[in-house]
C-alpha positions in Angstrom: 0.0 0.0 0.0 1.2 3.6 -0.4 2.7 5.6 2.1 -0.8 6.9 4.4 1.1 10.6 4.3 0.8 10.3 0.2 -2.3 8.9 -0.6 -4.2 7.8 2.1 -6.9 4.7 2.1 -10.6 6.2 4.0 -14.1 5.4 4.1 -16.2 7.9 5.2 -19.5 7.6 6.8 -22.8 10.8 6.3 -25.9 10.2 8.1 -26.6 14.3 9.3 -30.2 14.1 7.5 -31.8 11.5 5.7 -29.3 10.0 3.3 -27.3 7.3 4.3 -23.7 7.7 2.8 -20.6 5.9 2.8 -17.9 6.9 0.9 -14.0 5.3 -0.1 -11.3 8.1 -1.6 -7.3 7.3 -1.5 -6.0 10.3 -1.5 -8.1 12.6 -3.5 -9.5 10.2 -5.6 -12.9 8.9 -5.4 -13.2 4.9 -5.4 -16.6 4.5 -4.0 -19.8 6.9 -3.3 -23.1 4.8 -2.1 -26.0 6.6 -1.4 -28.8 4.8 0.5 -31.9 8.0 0.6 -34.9 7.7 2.7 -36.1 10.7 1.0 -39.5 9.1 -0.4 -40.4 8.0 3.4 -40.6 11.4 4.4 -42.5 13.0 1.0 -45.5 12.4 2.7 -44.9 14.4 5.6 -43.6 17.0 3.6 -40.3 17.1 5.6 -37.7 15.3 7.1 -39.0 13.2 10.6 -35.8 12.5 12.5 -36.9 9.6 14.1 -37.9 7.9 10.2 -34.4 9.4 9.3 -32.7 7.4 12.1 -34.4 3.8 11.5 -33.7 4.6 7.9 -29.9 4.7 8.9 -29.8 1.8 11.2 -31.4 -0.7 8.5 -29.0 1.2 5.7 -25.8 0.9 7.3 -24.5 -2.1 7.5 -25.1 -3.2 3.7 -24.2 0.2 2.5 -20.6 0.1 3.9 -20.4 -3.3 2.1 -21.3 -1.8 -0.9 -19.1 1.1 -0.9 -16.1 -1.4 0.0 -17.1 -3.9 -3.3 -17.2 -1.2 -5.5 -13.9 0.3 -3.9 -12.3 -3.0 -4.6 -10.9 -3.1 -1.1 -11.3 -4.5 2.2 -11.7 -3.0 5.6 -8.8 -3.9 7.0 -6.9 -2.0 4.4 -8.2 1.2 5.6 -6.1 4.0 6.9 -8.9 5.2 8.8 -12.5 6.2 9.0 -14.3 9.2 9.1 -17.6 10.4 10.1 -20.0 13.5 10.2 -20.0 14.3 13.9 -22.1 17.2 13.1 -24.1 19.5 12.6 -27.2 17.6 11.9 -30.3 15.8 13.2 -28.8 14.8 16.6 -30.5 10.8 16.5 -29.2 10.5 12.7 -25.7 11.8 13.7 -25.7 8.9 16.4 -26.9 6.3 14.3 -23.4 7.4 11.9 -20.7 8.1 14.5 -21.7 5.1 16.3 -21.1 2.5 13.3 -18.4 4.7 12.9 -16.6 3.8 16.2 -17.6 0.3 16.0 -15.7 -0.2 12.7 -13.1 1.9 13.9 -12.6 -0.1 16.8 -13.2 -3.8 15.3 -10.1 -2.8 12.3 -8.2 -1.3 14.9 -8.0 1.7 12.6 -8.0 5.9 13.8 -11.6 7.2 14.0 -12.0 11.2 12.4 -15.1 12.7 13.3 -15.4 15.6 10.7 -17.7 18.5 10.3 -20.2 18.2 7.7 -19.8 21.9 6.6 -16.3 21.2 5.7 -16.9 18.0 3.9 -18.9 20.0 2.1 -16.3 21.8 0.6 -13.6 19.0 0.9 -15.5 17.0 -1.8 -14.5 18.9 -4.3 -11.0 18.1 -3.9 -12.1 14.6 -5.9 -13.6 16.3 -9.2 -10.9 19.6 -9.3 -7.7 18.4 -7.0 -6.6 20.2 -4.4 -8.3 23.4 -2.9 -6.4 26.8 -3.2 -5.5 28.2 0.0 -7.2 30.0 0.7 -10.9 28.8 -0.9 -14.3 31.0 -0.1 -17.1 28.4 0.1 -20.9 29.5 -1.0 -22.9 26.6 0.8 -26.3 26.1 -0.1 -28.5 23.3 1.2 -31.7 22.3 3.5 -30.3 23.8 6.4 -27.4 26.2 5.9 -26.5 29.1 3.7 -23.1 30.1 4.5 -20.4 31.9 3.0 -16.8 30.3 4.9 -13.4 31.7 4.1 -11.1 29.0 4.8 -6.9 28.6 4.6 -6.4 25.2 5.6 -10.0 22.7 5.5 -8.6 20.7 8.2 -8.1 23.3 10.6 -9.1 26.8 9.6 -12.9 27.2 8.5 -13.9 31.0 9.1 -18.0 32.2 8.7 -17.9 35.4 7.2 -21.5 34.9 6.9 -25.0 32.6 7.6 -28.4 32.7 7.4 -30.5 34.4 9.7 -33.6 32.5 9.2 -34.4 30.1 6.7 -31.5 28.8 4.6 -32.3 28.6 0.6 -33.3 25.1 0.8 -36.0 25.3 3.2 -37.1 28.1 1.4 -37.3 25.9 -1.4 -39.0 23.1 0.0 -41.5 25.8 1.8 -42.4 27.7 -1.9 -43.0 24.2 -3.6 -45.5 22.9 -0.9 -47.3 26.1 -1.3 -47.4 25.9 -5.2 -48.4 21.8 -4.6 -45.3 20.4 -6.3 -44.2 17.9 -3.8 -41.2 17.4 -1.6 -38.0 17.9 -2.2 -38.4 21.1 -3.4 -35.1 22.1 -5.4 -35.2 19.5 -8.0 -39.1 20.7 -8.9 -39.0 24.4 -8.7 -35.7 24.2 -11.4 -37.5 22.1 -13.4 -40.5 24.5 -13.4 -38.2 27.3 -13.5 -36.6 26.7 -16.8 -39.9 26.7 -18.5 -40.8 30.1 -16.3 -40.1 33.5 -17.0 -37.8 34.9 -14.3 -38.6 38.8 -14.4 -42.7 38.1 -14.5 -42.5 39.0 -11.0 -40.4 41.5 -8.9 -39.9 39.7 -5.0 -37.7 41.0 -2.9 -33.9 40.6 -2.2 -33.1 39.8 1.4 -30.3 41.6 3.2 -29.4 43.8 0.2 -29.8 47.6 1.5 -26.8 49.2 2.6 -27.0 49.3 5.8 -27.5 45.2 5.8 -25.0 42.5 6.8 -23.0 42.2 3.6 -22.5 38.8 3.9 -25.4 37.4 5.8 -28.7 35.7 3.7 -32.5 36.1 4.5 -34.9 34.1 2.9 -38.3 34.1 5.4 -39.3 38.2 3.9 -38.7 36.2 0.4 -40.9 33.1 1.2 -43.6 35.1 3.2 -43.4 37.7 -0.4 -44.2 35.0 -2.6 -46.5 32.7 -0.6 -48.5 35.6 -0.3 -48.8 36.9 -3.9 -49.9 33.1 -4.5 -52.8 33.5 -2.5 -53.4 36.7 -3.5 -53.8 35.3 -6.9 -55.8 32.4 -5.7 -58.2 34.8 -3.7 -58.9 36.7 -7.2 -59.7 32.9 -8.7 -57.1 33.6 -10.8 -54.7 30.8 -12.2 -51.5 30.9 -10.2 -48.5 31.3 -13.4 -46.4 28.0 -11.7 -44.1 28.3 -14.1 -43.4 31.7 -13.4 -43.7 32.0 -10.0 -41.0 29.2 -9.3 -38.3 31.4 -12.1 -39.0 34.4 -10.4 -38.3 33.0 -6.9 -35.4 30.6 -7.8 -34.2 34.1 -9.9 -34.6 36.3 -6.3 -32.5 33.7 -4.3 -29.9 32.9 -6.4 -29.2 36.5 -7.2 -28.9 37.5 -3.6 -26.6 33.8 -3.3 -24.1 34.9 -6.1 -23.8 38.3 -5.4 -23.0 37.9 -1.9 -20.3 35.5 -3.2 -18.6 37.3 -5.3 -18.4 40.5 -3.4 -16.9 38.5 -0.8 -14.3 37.0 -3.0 -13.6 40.8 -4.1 -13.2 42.0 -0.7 -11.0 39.4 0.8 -8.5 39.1 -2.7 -9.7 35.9 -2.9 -9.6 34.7 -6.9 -11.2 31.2 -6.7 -15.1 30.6 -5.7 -16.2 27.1 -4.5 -19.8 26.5 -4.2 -21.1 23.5 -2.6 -24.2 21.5 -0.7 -27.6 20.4 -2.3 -28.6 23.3 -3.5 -25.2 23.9 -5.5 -27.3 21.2 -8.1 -29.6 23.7 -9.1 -28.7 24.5 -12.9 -29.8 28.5 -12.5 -27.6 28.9 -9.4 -24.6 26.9 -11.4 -25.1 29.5 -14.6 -25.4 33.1 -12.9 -22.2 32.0 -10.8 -20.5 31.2 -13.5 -21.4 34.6 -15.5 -20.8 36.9 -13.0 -17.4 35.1 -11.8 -15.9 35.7 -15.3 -16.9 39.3 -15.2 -15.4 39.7 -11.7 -12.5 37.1 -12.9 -12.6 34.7 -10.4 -12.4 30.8 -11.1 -15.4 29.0 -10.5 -15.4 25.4 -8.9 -18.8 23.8 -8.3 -18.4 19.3 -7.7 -21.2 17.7 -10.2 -24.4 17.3 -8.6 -24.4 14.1 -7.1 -21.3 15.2 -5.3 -23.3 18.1 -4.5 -25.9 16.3 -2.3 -25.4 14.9 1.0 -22.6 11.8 0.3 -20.3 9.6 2.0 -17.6 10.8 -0.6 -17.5 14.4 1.4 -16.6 13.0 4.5 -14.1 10.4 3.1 -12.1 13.5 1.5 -11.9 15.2 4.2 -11.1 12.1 6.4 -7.9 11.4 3.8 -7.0 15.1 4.2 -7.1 14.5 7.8 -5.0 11.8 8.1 -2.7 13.2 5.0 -1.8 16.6 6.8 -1.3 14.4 10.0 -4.3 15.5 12.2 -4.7 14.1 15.5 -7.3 11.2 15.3 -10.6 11.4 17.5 -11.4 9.4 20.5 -13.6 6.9 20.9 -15.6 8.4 22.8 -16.5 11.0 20.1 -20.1 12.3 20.7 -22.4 13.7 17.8 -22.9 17.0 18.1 -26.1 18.5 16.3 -24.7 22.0 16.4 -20.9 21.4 15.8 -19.4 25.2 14.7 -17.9 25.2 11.3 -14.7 26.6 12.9 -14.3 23.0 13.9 -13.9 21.0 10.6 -12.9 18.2 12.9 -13.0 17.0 16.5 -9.6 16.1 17.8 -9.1 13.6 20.8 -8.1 15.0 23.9 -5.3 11.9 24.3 -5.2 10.3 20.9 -2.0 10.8 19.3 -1.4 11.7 15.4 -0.9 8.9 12.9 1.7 9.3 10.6 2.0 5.3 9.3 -1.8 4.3 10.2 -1.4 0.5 8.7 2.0 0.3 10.0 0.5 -0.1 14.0 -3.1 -0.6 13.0 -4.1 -1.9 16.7 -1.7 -0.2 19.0 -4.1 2.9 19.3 -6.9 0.5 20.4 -5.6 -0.2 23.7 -5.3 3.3 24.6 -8.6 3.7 25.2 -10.3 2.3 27.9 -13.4 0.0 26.3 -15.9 1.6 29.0 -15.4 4.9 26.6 -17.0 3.3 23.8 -20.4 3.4 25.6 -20.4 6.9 27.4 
């Protein structure tokens, strides 16, 4: 096998919402990426339910690590380590991940990285464009986060420069399609509507544009409240709500607001390279006005395909490898889930586990470190 410091062997484990995904990646490349998605158990609640999300992981688990492994072509015990999403996330799904986590950890004698879904995030696209520029500004976009994260190293230095202050892009979203009756998830629907849709038929407001607003922060709520309204507005006339319209004029208001932010805080900081990244990074409008206003602003654009996009295994692999490439101290076995883990944690470091330069090399001398009571506090 190669040296662990060149091109290190890791399968990573995601279970923060309701896709179950393990991951393998030597090094920066991708080996393995299988996605087990409860996502039709919850379209008829209109939402994720944790506690579906969480059984969903427990009977996915086990057969999706074996799957990612025989499509790897490799075997667990020649693993360099194993990395999982300690959060943030849906605290019972989290569990459900870091626990498999430390029991495959422990039975292969192998380090254990508990890694920040955030960062994975934007460590996954180290496997479709190589390795991040230091230093990379992020643009993530997804169910539950709309953050803009400067970052010089992704193992160790992740810095907000701005969030949402209410509802991130994707819940908006979901929220706007239940209200025009086209289903759950929302994203994939309201693009698909939206190409067909003119995006100027309606004018709704930009969130957190003035000048006196946070210049890096996002608001969605005013936008969701704006356009649920003018729905019913239209319904109350028994007029025929303009679908097709509506959902191009709303994707149009948030992805304006998303890419403009961006760039003006790739301009500020000197930062020439723009990374955008998390489920809502698939959406084709969002992929096209980035693109056209980081050529005008010439700054290089780097968005991962869309399945890489999504919640995956492969994230949390690549930043496991990077982990154990740039010599990070492992986590302990004791590693909790943490549902609100900062993003200026990408991972969580054990308080008494030492770095692993050679992982293979002393695969079970780390074991007996810890004390086997740990594994079940």
């Amino acid at each position: 096998m190669a040296d662990s410091r060149d091109e290190p062997l890791v399968l990573g484990i995601e279970t923060s919402c309701d896709e179950t995904g393990v991951g393998v990646v030597r090094g920066t490349t991708l080996l393995a990426d299988a996605v087990a998605s409860s996502v039709d158990e919850h379209a008829r609640f209109g939402g994720v339910v944790p506690e579906v999300a969480s059984r969903a992981h427990l009977e996915a688990m086990v057969p999706t690590i074996q799957r990612a492994l025989k499509d790897a072509g490799v075997a667990a015990s020649d693993l360099d380590g194993v990395a999982v999403t300690a959060g943030p996330g849906l605290a019972g799904a989290l569990l459900v991940g870091v626990s498999a986590a430390k029991a495959y950890a422990y039975a292969l004698g192998k380090p254990l990285y508990g890694v920040n879904h955030l960062a994975s995030h934007i460590c996954v696209d180290q496997l479709e464009h190589g390795a991040l520029p230091e230093p990379t500004m992020a643009l993530l976009v997804s169910g539950g986060h709309s953050s803009l994260l400067l970052s010089t190293d992704i193992t160790s230095d992740v810095r907000p420069l701005g969030a949402t202050i209410d509802d991130a892009a994707g819940e908006a979203f979901d929220k706007i399609a239940r209200v025009l009756n086209l289903g759950f998830p929302g994203g994939p629907v309201i693009d698909r509507y939206a190409r067909e849709g003119d995006p100027e038929a309606i004018a709704f407001p930009r969130g957190l544009t003035g000048p006196r607003d946070a210049a890096y922060d996002f608001s969605f709520s005013g936008l969701k409240t704006a356009v649920a309204r003018w729905i019913e507005a239209k319904r109350a006339a028994g007029e025929e709500v303009p679908v097709r319209d509506v959902a191009a004029s709303f994707q149009e208001a948030v992805v304006d607001v998303l890419t403009r932010k961006a760039v003006r805080a790739c301009k500020d900081e000197g930062v020439d390279h723009l990374m955008i990244g998390g489920g809502v990074a698939a959406n084709t409008r969002l992929r096209a006005l980035a693109q056209e206003r980081c050529e005008r602003a010439g700054i290089r654009l780097r968005v991962p395909r869309p399945k890489l996009c999504t919640d995956n295994g492969a994230m949390v692999a690549a930043l496991g490898a990077e982990m154990v490439a740039r010599n990070r101290a492992a986590s302990d076995l004791d590693l909790s889930a943490d549902s609100s883990l900062p993003v200026t944690e990408p991972h969580v470091p054990g308080a008494h586990t030492h770095a692993h330069t050679h992982a293979h090399t002393h695969s079970h001398d780390h074991v007996h470190e810890v004390a086997k009571d740990n594994l079940y506090s």
